[in-house]
N, C-alpha and C positions, 0 to 999 in steps of 0.2 A: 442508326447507331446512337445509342443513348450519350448525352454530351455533363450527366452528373459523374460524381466520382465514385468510382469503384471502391466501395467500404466492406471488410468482413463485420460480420458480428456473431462473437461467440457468447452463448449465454450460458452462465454456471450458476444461474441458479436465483436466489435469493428474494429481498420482499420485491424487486423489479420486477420478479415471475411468477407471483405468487396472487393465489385467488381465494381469498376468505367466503366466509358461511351467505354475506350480503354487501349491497353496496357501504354500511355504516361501521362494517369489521375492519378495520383500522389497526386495531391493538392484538389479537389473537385469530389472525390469520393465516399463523402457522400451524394450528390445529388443525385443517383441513387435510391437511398434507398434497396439496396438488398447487403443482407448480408445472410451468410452463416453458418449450422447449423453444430453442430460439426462433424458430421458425414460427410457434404458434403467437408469441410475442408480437411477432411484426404483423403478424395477421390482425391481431389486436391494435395494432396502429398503425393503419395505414398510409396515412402520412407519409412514414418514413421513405415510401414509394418518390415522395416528389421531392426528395432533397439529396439522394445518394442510391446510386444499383448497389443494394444490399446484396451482400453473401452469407445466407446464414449458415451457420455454423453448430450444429449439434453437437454438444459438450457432456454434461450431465448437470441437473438442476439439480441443488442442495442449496442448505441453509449455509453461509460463510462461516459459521462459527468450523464447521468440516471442511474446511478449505487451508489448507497449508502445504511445505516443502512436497510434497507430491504431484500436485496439482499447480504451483508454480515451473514443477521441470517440466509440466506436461504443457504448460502453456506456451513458454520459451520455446520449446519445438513446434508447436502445432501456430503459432505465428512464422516461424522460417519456414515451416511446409505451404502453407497459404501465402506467403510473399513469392516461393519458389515456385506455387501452382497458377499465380493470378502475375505477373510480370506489370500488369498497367494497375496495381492495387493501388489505391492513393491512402490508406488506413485500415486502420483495426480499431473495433469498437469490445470493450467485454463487458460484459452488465455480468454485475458483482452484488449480490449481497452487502449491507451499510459497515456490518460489524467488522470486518475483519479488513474491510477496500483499502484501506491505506495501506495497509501490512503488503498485500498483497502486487498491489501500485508500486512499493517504494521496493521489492523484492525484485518484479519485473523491471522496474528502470535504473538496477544494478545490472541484469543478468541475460536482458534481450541480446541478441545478433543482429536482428534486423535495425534496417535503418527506415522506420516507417513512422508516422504519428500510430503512438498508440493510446488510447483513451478507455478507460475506465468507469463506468456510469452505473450507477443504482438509482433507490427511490426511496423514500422516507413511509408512502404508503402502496401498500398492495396494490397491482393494475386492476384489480375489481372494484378501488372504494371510489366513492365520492368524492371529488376533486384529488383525484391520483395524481401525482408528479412524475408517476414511469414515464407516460406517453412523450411530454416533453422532455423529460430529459435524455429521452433515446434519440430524440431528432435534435435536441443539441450536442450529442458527443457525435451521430454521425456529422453531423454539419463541420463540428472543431476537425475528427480524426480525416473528411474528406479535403481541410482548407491547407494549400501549400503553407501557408504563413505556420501552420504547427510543425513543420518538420525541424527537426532538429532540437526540441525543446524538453525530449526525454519523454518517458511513461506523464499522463495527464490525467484527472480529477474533473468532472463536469457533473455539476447537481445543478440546482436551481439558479441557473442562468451563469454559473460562474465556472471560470477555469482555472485549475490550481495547480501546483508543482504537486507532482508523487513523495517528495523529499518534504515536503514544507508543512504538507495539508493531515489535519485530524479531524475526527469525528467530535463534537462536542456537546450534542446534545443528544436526548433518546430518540425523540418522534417528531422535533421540529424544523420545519422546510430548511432549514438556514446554518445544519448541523453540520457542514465541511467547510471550516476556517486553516487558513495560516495563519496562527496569530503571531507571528514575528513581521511578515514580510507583504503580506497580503495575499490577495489573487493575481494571478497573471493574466487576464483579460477576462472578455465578456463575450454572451452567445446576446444579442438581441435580435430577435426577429432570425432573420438570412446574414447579419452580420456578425463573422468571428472574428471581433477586437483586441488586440492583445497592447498592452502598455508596458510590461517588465519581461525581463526570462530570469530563469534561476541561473547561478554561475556557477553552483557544483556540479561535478563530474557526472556522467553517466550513460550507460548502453547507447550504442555500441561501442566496442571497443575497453571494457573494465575486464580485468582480469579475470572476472567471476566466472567459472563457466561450470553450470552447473548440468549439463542435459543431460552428461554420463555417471554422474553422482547417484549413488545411492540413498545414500539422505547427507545432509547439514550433521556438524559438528553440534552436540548438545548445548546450547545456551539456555539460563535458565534468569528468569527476573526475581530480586529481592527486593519489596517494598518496603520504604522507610518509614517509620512512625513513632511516636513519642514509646521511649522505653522498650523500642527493638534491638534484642539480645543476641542476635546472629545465629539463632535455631535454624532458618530459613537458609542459611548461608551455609552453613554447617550442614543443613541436610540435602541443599544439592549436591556439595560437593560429594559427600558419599555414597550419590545418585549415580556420579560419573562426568558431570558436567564438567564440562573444556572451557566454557566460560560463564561467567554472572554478570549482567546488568545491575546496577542499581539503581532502582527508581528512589532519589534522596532529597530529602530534605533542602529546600532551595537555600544556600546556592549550589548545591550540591555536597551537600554535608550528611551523613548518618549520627548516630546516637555513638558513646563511644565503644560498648562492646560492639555494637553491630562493626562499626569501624575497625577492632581488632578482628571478628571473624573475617574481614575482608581481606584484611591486610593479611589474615594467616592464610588464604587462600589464593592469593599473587603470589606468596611466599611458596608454595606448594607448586605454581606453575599454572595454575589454572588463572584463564586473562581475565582480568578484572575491566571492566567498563563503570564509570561514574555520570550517569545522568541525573536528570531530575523529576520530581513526580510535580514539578510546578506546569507542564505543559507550553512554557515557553523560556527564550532567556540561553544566552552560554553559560554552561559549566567551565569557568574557567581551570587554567593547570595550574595548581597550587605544590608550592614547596613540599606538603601534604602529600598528595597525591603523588609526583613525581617520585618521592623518598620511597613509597612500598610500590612502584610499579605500577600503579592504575592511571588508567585511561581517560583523560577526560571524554565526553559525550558529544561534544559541543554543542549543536542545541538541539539534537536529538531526541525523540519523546523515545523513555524507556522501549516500548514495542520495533519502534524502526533504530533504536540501538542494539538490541538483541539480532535483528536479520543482516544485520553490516556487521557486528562482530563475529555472527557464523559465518558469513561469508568469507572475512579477511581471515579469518583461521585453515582456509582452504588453501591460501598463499604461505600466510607466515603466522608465527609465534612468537616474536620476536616486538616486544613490549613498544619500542621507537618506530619500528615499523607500523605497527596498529594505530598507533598517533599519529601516524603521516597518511593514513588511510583516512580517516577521521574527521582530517583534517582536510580532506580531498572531494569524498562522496557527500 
């Protein structure tokens, strides 16, 4: 009887699965179009053999930028079907594509049932190149998603040796090893070697137990981002709403201020009923609640990046519409 921990891993895709023209194709090794199924992944790294009884999980391999509310409901279920088929499970591992993993992280650790570590891992280079980061970074998420010390810490982030909140953590760079920071808060521990270190937790809310529940949803309530920049006129604002959008982020001006018609399209579109969200396109930092804001009904973000304010204000739109309420949310997740 095997005495490691029983870890699934689903793989959807991404540069973690993906196999360029040679080992030096780094940058356009999406061209190839072949990408690797979970199963063939692990065959590819053996290893993972000595640190966790893998579950693989066949998913469908794509590029993240094609990963959104679909494929989040599909994952929310297909983690409570493998917790409900694997009873001694100690984790869930998902290798995710770089581009969209936080979105998708911070989506999941609203919206999970289960009460499991769950961990999210990609790679900055193809498993074909020359000093690839997949390999390790698949036997550091199983390592985090198999260590009891992760449970209860919500959806988790593991790249290059580090472990990070779903809620906390962005992407910051294109192609270098060292692209998933929290710049507010930090990391939450460290994978070295066989040891999962952990020195903080997050204290925002999160799955199980949030209101969110998305399995039987059809899709998310339309949210749409408006980016702020010198001499935005509220075209952008004006033409979601005519789109249909239920609600607008704004990615603003730090401290979370727009130009001033951008600032009237907004305020005429709280005005109209559609929930207004105020973030910042500074990437760190609280949007505080200003007199401002309070006066036309918008939301501060609080230190939200645009993208993970947009998938909490679809979400809280599923509950309520009700402006104080969205701020007590906000204020929560």
């Amino acid at each position: 009887m095997s005495t490691l921990p029983k870890v699934a891993f689903i793989g959807t895709g991404g540069t973690l699965s993906s196999v360029g023209r040679d080992s030096l194709d780094i940058l356009d090794y999406t061209a190839t179009g072949e990408r690797l199924e979970a199963e063939e992944i692990l065959a590819r790294v053996p290893e993972t053999r000595e640190v966790a009884e893998v579950v693989p999980v066949r998913y469908r391999a794509v590029t993240s930028p094609g990963i959104g509310f679909s494929d989040w409901r599909t994952l929310v279920r297909l983690c409570e079907e493998l917790a409900g088929a694997h009873p001694d499970l100690a984790g869930i591992v998902i290798g995710h594509g770089t581009a969209t993993l936080e979105e998708t992280a911070y989506a999941l650790s609203l919206t999970l049932t289960v009460d499991l570590p769950v961990v999210l891992v990609g790679s900055q280079r193809p498993i074909s190149a020359l000093s690839s980061d997949a390999g390790l970074n698949l036997v550091a998420a199983l390592r985090t998603a198999g260590a009891p010390e992760s449970r209860g810490r919500g959806v988790l982030v593991v790249l290059n040796d580090e472990i990070q909140a779903a809620r906390e953590v962005t992407k910051t760079s294109v192609t270098r090893m060292q692209t998933f920071r929290s710049p507010d808060f930090g990391v939450l521990g460290q994978v070295d070697g066989p040891h999962v270190r952990y020195y903080r937790r997050s204290e925002r809310r999160h799955a199980p137990g949030t209101p969110f529940d998305i399995r039987t949803l059809d899709a998310l309530p339309r949210v749409d981002i408006s980016y702020a920049y010198a001499d935005a006129d509220g075209t952008a604002v004006r033409a979601f709403a005519a789109a249909g959008a239920q609600g607008i982020v704004s990615a603003g001006l730090a401290p979370g201020m727009t130009p001033p018609a951008e600032a009237e399209a907004l305020a005429a579109a709280a005005a109209s009923g559609i929930a207004v969200v105020q973030s910042t396109r500074a990437g760190s930092g609280v949007v505080p609640s200003t007199v401002r804001l309070a006066s036309h009904g918008i939301v501060p973000a609080d230190n939200l990046t645009p993208q993970k304010a947009r998938i909490l204000l679809a979400l809280a739109l599923t509950v309520t519409r009700d402006p104080a309420a969205l701020a007590e949310i906000f204020a929560t997740y």
